[in-house]
VOGU-3710 file (C-alpha; in Angstrom, 3 decimals, decimal comma):
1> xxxxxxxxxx> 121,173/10,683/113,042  118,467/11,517/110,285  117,554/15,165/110,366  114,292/15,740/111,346  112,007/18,456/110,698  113,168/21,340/113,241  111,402/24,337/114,605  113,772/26,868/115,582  113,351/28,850/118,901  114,870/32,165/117,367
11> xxxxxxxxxx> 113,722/34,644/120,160  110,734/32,638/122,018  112,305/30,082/123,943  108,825/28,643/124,406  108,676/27,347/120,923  109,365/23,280/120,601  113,020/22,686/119,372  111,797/19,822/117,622  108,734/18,220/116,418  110,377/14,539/116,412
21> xxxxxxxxxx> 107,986/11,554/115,839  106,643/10,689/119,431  108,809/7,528/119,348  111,994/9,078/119,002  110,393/11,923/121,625  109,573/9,094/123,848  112,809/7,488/123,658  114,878/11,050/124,124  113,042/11,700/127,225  114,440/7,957/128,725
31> xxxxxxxxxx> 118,107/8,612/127,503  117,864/12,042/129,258  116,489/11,061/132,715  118,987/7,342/132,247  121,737/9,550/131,561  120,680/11,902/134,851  120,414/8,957/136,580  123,268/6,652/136,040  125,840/9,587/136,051  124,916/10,701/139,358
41> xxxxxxxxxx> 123,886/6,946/141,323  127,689/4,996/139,347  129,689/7,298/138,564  129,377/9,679/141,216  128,973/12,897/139,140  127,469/16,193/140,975  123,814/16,581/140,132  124,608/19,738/138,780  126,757/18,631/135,943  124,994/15,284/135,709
51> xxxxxxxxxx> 121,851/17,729/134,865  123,281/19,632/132,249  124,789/16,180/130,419  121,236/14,701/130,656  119,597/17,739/128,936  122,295/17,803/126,083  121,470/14,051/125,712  117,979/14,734/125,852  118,150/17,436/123,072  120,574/15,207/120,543
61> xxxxxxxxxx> 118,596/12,260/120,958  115,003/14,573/119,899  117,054/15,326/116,939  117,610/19,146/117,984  120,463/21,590/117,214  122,898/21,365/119,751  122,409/25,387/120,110  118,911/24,983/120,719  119,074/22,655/123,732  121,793/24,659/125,177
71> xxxxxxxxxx> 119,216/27,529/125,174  116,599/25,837/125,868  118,313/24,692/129,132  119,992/28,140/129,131  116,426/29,889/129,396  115,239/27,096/131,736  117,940/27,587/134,932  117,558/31,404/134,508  114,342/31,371/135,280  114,102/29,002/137,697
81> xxxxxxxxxx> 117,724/30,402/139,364  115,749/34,316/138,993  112,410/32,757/140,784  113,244/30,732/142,954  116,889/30,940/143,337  116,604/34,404/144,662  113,435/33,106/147,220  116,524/30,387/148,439  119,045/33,136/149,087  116,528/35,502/150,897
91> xxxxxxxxxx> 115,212/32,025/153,003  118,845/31,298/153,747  119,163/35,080/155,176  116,308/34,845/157,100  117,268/30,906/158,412  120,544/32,433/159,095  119,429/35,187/161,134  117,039/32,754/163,010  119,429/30,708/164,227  121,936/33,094/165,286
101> xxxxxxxxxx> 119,617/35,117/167,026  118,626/32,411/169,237  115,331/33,076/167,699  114,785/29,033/166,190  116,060/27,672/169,381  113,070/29,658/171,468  110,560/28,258/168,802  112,066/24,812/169,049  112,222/24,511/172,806  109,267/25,726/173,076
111> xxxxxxxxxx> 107,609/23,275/170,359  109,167/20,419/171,865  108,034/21,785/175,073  104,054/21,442/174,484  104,438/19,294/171,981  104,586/15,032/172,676  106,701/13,203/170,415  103,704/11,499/168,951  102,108/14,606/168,124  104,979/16,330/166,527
121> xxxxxxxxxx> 104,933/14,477/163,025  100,714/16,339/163,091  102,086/19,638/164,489  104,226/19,929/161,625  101,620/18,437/158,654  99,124/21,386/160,160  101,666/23,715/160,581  102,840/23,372/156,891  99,184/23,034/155,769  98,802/26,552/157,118
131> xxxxxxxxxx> 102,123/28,317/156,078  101,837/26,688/152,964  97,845/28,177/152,235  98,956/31,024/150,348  102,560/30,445/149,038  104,773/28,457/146,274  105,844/25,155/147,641  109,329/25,915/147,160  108,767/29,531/149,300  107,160/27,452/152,260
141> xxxxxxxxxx> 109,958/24,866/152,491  112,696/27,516/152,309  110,504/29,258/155,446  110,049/25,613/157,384  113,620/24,022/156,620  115,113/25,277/159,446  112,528/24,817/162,115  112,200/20,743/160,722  116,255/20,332/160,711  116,450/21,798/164,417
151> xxxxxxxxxx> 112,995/19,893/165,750  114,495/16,896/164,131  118,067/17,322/165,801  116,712/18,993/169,755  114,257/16,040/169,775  116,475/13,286/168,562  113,890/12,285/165,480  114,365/10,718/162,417  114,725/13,427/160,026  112,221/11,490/157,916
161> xxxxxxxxxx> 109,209/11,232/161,044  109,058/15,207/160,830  110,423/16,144/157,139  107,785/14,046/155,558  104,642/15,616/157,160  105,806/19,239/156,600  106,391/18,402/152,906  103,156/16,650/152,702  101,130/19,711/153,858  103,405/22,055/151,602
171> xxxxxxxxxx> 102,384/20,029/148,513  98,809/19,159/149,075  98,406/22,910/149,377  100,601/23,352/146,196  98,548/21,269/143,926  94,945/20,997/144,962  94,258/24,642/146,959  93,309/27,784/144,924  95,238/30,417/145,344  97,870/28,500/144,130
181> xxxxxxxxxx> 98,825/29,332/140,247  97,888/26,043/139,319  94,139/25,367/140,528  93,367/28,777/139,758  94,276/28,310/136,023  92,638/25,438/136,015  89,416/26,888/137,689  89,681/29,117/134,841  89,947/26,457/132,366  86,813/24,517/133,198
191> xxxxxxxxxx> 84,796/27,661/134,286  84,604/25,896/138,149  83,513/27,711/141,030  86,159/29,486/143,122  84,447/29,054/146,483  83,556/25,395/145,899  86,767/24,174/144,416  88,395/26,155/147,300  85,735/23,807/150,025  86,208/20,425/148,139
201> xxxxxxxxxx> 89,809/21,273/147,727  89,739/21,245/151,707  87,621/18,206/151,749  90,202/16,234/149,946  93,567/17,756/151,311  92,825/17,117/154,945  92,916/12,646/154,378  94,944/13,476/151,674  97,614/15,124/153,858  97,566/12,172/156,711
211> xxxxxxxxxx> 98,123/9,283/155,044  100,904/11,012/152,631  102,251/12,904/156,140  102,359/11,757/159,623  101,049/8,276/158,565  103,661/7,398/155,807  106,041/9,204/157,695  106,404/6,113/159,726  107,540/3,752/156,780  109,640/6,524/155,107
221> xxxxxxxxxx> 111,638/6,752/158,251  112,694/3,561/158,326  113,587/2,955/155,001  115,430/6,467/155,144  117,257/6,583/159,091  118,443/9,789/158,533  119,629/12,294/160,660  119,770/16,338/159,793  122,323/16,936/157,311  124,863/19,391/159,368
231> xxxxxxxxxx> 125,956/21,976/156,710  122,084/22,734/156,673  121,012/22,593/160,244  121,465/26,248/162,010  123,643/25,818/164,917  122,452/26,630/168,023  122,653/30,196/169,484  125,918/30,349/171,415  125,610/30,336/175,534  127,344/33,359/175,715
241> xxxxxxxxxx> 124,144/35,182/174,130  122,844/37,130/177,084  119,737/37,653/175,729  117,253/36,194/173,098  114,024/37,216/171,361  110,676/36,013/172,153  108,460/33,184/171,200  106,020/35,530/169,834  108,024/37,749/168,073  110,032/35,093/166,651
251> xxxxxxxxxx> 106,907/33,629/165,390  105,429/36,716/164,178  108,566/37,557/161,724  108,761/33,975/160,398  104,834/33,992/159,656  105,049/38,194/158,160  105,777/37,118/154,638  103,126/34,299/154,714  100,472/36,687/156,251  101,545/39,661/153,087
261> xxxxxxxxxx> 100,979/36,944/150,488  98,320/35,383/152,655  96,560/39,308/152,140  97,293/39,404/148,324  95,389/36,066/147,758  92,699/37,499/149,593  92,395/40,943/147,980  92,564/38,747/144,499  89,705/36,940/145,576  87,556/39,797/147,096
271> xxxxxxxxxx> 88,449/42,323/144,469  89,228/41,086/140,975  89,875/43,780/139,571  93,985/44,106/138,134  93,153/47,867/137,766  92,313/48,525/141,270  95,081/50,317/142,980  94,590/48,046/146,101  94,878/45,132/143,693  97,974/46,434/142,147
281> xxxxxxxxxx> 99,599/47,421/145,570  99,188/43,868/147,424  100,051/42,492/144,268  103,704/43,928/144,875  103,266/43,886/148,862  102,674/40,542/148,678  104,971/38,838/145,998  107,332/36,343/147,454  110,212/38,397/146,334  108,589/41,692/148,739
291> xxxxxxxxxx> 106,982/39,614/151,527  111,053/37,494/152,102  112,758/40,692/151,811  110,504/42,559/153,949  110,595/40,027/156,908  114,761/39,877/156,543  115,135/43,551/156,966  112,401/43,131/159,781  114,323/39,998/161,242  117,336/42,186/161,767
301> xxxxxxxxxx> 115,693/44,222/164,082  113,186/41,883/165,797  115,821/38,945/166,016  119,280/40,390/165,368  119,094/43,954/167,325  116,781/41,845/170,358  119,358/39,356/170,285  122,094/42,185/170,875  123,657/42,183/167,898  125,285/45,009/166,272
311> xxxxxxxxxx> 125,107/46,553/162,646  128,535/44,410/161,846  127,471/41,352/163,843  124,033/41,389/161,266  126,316/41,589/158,443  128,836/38,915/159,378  125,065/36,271/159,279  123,742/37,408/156,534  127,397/37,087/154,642  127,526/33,696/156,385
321> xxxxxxxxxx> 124,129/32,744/155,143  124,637/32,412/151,942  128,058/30,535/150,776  126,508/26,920/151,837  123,369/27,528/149,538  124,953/28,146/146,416  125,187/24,625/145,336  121,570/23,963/146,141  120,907/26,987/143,685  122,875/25,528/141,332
331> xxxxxxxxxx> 121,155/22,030/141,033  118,025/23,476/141,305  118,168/25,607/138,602  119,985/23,226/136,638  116,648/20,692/137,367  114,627/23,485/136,115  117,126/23,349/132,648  116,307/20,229/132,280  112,772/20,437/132,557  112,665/23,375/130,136
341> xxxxxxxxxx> 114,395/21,223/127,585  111,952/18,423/127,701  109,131/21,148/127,675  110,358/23,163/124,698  111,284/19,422/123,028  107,196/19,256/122,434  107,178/16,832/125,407  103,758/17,858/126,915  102,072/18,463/123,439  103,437/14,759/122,662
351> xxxxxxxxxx> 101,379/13,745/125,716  98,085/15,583/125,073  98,328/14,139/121,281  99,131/10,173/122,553  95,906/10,875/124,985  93,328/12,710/122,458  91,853/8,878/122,041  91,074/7,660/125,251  87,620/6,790/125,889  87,495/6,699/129,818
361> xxxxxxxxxx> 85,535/9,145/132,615  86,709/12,540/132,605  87,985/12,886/136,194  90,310/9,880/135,639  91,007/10,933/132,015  92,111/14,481/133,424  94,330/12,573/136,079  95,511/10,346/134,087  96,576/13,489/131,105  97,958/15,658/134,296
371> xxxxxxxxxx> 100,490/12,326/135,710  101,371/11,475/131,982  102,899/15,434/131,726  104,140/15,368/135,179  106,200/12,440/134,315  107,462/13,853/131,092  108,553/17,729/131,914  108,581/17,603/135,674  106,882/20,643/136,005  103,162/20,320/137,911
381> xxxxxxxxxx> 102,238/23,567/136,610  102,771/22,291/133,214  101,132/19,552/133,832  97,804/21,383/135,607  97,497/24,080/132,487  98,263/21,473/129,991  95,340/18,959/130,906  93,034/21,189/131,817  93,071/23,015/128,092  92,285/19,386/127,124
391> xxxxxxxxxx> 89,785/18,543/129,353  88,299/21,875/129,394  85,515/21,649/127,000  83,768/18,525/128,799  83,052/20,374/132,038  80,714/22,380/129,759  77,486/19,623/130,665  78,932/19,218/134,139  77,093/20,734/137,762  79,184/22,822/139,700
401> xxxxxxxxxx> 80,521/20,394/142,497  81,921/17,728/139,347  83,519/20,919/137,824  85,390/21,688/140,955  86,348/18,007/140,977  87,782/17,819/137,876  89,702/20,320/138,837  90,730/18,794/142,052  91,813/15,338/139,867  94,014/17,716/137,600
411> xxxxxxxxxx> 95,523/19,329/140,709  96,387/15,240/142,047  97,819/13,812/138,753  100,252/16,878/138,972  101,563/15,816/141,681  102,336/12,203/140,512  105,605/10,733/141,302  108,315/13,273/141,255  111,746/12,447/139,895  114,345/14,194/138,570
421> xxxxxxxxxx> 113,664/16,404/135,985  111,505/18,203/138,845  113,445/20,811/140,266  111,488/20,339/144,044  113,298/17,077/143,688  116,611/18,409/143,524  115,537/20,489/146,398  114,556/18,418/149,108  117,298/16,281/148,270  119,898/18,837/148,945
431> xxxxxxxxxx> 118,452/20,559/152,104  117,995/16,963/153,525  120,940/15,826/152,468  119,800/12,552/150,765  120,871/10,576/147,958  118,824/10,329/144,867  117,763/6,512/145,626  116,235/7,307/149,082  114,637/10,771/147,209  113,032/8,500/145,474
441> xxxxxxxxxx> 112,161/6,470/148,159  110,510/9,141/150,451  109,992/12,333/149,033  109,017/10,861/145,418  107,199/8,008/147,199  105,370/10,569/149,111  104,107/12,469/146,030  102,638/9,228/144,614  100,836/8,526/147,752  99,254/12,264/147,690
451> xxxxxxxxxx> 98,553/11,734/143,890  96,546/8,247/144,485  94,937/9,201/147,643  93,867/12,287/146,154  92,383/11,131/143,311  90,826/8,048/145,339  89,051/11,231/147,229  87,807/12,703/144,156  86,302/10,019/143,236  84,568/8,708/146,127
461> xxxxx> 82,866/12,465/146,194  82,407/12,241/142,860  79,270/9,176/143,738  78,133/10,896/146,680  77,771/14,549/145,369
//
């Protein structure tokens, strides 16, 4: 291979590891997800290792140092292992203790209880829609996996019919609701207002959210029959439990971390001020990292100690909890090695350069910029900060409601299609136990649909408003 011109990463892993021609770039990027992709669907490989082959590919082909894509993919699963590998674990704990408690099995009986079996697939699209208001997607799904897997299994659904909604809800929040990290940088970006981005953002998410959820919930689920994945679905509570906890206080400790980050969002919005001590105390109080641990210690007393259990009983769960997660962890951070390599490979910059000639309306050019980057690195944060630099300067001659949409069409192209160098891929495949062809089929289906039907939203307001 002819040596091209190299950047090296020396201590900043953020630095491109190449600045190969785009069509080389271009090409890398298709050996690396072909590679992924073939490896895993013929010959069988485990994602994980499939995912570290594909990035070394990836890297080779760009015309990098060997040693740079290693670290590049290196830096890439540590952070996403030390995010939201850690946020898994905690989940897991908190799943674990749950189940054994009897605590799921009181929410689930009662759910299914008041609930009709036509209305489930909506109780779960508004109950992600809520949990998911102030946290990471990946945070919400650790906090709703088990409550889908056991409503799925009590109430003999497909796993599909109720899966699909909550993920729906998790990920319309994710990409198109400030506070999430990406519409606020992107409010920043194109100097939108907070309060109407936040009201359009509604506007759009509500449609948005039933025809991606409960609507196309219907197709996915019979394309994907599925049925909860066992090594993932918490047992039920044994008989011999003479006693379990409440509905209310079941609900309350599931919903504690999302109310403490639900606080910090609001005390970023009402104060503003990073040198306020009440800023700087809900901004540890309500961290993902605080707000999980906090409701695990609290789960051992409301669940475990109202369930009966003793102080060796909690520790026997929580050691249980966490041996069939590891591999999920694993592949997960791997996807995020992967999508580090094609980020520090000058991926997105190789995007934003292809796209500096387009001569089309700015809310479809920003949509367009935002699925172009999704597609290439994976990451829809990426993808949000990267098109809205771009885009940035033309919502300088715009009113205050096409602001806020352009920000809102950003938010929807990030969401475009997810495959896998996204690491949420990875994820929903392994804690629903699918293979990568019906992923793609449902969850990265599903994505597309909330991508498109956002977008379609945006611009419809954009005549009226």
């Amino acid at each position: 291979m002819t040596h091209l011109s190299v950047e090296m990463l020396a201590a900043d892993a953020t630095e491109p590891i190449t600045s190969a021609g785009h069509a080389q770039l271009g090409i890398a990027v298709l050996a690396g997800i072909a590679v992924i992709v073939l490896l895993i669907t013929k010959f069988k490989l485990h994602a994980f290792l499939s995912l570290i082959i594909g990035s070394l590919v990836l890297g080779a082909v760009a015309g990098a140092p060997l040693d740079k894509a290693i670290t590049s993919f290196s830096t890439g699963l540590g952070t996403t292992v030390a995010g939201t590998g850690v946020l898994i674990a905690l989940g897991a704990v908190l799943g674990r203790l749950l189940a054994d408690s009897g605590g799921a099995d009181q929410i689930v009986d009662t759910i299914l209880a008041r609930s009709s079996r036509q209305a489930m697939p909506w109780a779960m699209v508004l109950i992600a829609g809520i949990v998911g208001l102030p946290i990471f997607f990946e945070v919400g799904i650790v906090l709703l996996i088990p409550v889908v897997l056991l409503v799925a299994k009590r109430g003999n659904f497909s796993l599909m019919r109720i899966g699909i909604p909550a993920l729906a809800g998790l990920s319309v929040m994710h990409g198109l609701i400030p506070p999430h990290p990406g519409p606020l940088v992107a409010i920043d970006a194109v100097k939108a207002n907070l309060g109407v981005t936040l009201a359009l953002g509604v506007v759009v998410a509500i449609p948005t959210a039933i025809i991606a959820g409960p609507v196309f919930s219907r197709y996915a689920a019979r394309w994907v029959d599925i049925q909860p994945p066992e090594k993932m679905v918490p047992e039920r509570a044994s008989d011999d439990l003479e006693k379990r906890p409440g509905f209310g206080i079941t609900v309350a400790t599931v919903l504690l971390p999302v109310v403490m980050m639900l606080a910090k969002a609001l005390v970023d919005i009402v104060v503003d001020d990073p040198e306020q001590t009440a800023q700087r105390v809900f901004d540890v109080v309500g961290s993902p990292l605080i707000a999980l641990l906090t409701a695990v210690l609290v789960a051992m007393f409301t669940l475990g100690r109202a369930a009966g259990f003793t102080r060796g009983r909690i520790a026997v769960t929580v050691e249980k909890s966490l041996g069939p997660i590891a591999g999920v962890v694993l592949i997960v951070g791997a996807g995020g090695g992967f999508k580090q390599t094609l980020v520090d490979a000058g991926v997105g910059q190789m995007i934003l350069d292809v796209s500096k000639g387009w001569n089309i309306s700015a809310l479809l050019l920003a949509w367009l910029i935002a699925v172009a980057i999704r597609l290439a690195t994976g990451s829809a944060t990426v993808a949000t900060i990267s098109a809205a630099g771009l885009v940035g300067p033309l919502a300088a001659d715009m009113s205050t409601t096409h602001a806020a949409l352009l920000v809102l069409a950003i938010g929807c192209g990030s969401l475009f299609f997810s495959h896998v160098n996204d690491a949420g891929f990875w994820l929903v495949k392994e804690y629903f136990g699918m293979n990568v062809g019906q992923t793609l089929k449902t969850w990265s289906v599903m994505e597309t649909l909330i991508s498109v039907v956002g977008i379609g939203c945006v611009l419809l307001l954009s005549l009226v408003l």
